[in-house]
C-alpha positions in Angstrom: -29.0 41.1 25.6 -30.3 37.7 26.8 -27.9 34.8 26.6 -29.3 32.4 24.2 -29.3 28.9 24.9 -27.0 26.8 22.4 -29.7 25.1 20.0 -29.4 22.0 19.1 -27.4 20.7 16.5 -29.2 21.2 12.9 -31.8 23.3 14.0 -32.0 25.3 11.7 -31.9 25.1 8.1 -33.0 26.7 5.3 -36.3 26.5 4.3 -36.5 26.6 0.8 -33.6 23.7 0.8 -34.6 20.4 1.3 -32.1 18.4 0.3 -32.4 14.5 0.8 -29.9 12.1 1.8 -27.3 10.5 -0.6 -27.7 6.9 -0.1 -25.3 5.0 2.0 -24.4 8.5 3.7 -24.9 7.3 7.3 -22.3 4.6 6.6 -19.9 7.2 5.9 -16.9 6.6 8.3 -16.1 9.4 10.6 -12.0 9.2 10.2 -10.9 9.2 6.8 -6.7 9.5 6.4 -6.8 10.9 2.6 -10.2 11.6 1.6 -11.0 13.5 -2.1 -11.6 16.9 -1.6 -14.9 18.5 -1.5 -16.0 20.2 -4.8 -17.0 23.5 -3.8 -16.9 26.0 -6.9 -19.4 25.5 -9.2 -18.7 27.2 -12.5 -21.7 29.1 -12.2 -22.8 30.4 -9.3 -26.3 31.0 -8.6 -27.0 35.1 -8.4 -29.2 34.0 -5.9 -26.7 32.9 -3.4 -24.1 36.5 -4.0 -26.6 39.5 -3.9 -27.4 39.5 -0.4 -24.2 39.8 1.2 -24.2 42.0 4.5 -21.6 43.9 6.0 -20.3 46.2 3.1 -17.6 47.2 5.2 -16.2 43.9 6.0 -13.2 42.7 5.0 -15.1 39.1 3.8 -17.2 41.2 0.9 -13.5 42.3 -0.4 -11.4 39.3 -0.8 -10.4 37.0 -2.9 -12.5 34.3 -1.6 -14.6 32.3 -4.2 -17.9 33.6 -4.4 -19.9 30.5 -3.2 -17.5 30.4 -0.3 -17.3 34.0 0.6 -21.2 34.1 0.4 -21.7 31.4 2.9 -19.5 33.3 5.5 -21.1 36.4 4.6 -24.3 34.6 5.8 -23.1 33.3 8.8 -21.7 36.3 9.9 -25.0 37.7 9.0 -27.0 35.6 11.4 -24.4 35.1 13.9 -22.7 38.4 14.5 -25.4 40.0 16.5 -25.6 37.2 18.9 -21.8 37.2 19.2 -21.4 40.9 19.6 -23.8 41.4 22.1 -22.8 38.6 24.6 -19.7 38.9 27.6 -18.1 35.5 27.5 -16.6 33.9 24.5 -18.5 31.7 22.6 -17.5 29.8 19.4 -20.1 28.9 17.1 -19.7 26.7 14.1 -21.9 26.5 10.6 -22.1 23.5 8.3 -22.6 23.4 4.9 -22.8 21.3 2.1 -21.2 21.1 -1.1 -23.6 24.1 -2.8 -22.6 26.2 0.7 -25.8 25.7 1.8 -26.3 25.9 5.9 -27.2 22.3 7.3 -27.0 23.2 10.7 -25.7 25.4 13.5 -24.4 25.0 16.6 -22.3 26.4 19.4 -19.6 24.0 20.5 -17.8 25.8 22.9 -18.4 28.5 25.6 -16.5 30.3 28.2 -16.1 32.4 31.3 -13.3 33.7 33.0 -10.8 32.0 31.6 -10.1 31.4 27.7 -12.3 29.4 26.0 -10.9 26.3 24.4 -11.8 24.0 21.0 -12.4 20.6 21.4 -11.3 19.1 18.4 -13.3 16.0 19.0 -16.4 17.4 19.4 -15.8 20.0 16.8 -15.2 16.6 14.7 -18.6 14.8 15.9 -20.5 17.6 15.5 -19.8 18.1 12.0 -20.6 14.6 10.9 -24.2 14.5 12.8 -24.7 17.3 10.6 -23.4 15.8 7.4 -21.3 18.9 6.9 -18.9 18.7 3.9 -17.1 22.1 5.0 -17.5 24.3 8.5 -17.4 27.6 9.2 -16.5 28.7 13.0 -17.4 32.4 14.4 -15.9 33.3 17.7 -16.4 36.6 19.4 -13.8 38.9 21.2 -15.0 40.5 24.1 -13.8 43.8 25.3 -13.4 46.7 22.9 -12.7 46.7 19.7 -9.4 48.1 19.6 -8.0 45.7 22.8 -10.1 42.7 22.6 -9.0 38.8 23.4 -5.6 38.0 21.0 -5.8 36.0 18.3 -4.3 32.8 18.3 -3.2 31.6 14.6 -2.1 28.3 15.9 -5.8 27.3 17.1 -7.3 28.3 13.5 -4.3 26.2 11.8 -4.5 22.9 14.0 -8.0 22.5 13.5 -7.6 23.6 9.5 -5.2 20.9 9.4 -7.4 18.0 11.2 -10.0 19.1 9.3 -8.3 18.9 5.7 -7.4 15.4 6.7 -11.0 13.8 7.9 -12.0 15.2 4.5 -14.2 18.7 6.3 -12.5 21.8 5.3 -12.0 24.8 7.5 -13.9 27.3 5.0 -13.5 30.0 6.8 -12.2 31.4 11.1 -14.6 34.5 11.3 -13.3 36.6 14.7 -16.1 38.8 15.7 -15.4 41.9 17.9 -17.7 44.5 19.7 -18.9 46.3 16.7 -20.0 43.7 14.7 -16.9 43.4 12.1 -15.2 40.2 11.1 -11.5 38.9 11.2 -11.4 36.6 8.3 -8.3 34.3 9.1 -9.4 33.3 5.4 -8.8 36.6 3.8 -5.7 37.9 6.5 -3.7 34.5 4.3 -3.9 32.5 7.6 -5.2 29.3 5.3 -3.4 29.3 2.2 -0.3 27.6 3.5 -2.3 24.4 4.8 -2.3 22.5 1.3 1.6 22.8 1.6 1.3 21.7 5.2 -0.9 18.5 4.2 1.4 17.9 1.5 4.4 17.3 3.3 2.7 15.7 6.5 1.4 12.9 3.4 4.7 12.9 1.9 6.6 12.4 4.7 4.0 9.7 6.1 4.4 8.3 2.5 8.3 8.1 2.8 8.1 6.4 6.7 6.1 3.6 5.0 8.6 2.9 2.4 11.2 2.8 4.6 9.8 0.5 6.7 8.7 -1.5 4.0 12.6 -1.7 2.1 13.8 -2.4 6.3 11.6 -5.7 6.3 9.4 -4.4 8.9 6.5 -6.6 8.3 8.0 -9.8 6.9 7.3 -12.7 9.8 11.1 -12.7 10.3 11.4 -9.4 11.4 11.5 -10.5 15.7 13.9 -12.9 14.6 16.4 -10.6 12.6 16.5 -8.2 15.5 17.3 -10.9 17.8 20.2 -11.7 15.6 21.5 -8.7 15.4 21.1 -7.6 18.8 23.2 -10.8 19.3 25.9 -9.9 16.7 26.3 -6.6 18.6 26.9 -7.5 21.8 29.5 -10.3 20.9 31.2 -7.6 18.7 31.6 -5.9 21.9 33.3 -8.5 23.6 35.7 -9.4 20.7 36.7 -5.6 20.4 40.7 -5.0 21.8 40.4 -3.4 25.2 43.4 -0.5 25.2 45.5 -0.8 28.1 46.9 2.9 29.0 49.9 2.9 31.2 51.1 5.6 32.8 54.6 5.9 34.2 55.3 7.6 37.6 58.0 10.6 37.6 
């Protein structure tokens, strides 16, 4: 197979969506520390979006995923795994949608040779928000065979779970595609469900630095001249401390 030549970001979208922009969107800030959390299950799904689910076989058809979610990585591994299985060097792809899981774009943000092929969290970040993604799905191929392809490394999917959760773009779903065409879902192998306890104690423990520094009188206009004093205090406590003379007697 051809390679394909990455498209452009939001190339493609669905054409029977047309969805228009909220207003003030573009002034939406790139960074945001604790942002509310995407509403992505709608109590009633439309049939529309679950009957056309590929792969059977694959482990994303059988989880425990919510059915918009599961749906919109069905899709994408619909679209995306042929490409992915049939190409030699890793490439890592990544699909936005919005909060109906509805594709607003595509794009391949990273691509390798010899070597492994690494995530740019930065661009992973950029590229998101020129799409106006509210949630990202990455596929990643494994070349070799399917039994001894490239290793999976958990700690990639988590680190960028995590950055995402916080900017307020959620990690739906890691989908690993090998040489026949199936999907790893890091999703459904459990990978994911321990980031909301990660978040929570990175924000707690954030939360309890802050108060500490606000009960130590970090950011009163005396705070220079405090430490000043007590860097004083402690060095004249040093001289005034008894110096212990230790004699020793000769035999």
């Amino acid at each position: 197979m051809s390679r394909l030549s990455p498209p452009s970001v939001g190339a493609k979208k669905p054409s029977s969506i047309s969805p228009e922009p909220t207003p003030g969107e573009d002034d939406t800030p790139l960074l945001l520390l604790d942002p509310k959390p995407p509403q992505f299950e709608p109590p009633e799904p439309s049939p529309s979006l679950l009957t056309n689910e590929p792969f059977a076989s694959s482990e994303i058809s059988g989880s425990d995923i919510p059915p918009l979610l599961r749906a919109a990585a069905s899709r994408a591994h619909r679209e995306l795994g042929p490409l992915l299985r049939g190409i030699q060097d890793e490439q890592i792809w990544m699909v936005g949608i919005n909060t109906s899981c509805i594709e607003v774009g595509r794009a391949c943000i990273a691509q390798g040779g010899l070597s492994r092929v690494p995530i740019s969290l930065l661009d992973l970040l950029v590229t998101a928000h020129m799409m106006k993604a509210k949630g990202i799905i990455l596929l990643q191929n494994r070349p070799g065979s399917a039994s001894h392809g490239v290793p999976i490394d958990a700690l990639v999917t988590l680190k960028i779970a995590i950055v995402c959760e916080l900017i307020g773009i959620p990690l739906i779903d890691h989908l690993y595609i090998n040489t026949e065409g199936s999907a790893v879902s890091m999703r459904t192998r459990g990978l994911l469900k321990k980031v909301p306890d990660l978040l929570r104690t990175l924000r707690e423990y954030a939360s309890a630095l802050a108060v500490k520094a606000w009960e130590e009188g970090r950011f009163t206009d005396e705070w220079h001249e405090k430490r000043k004093a007590a860097a004083k205090e402690r060095e004249a406590a040093k001289e005034r401390a008894p110096v212990d003379v230790i004699s020793r007697q000769r035999r």
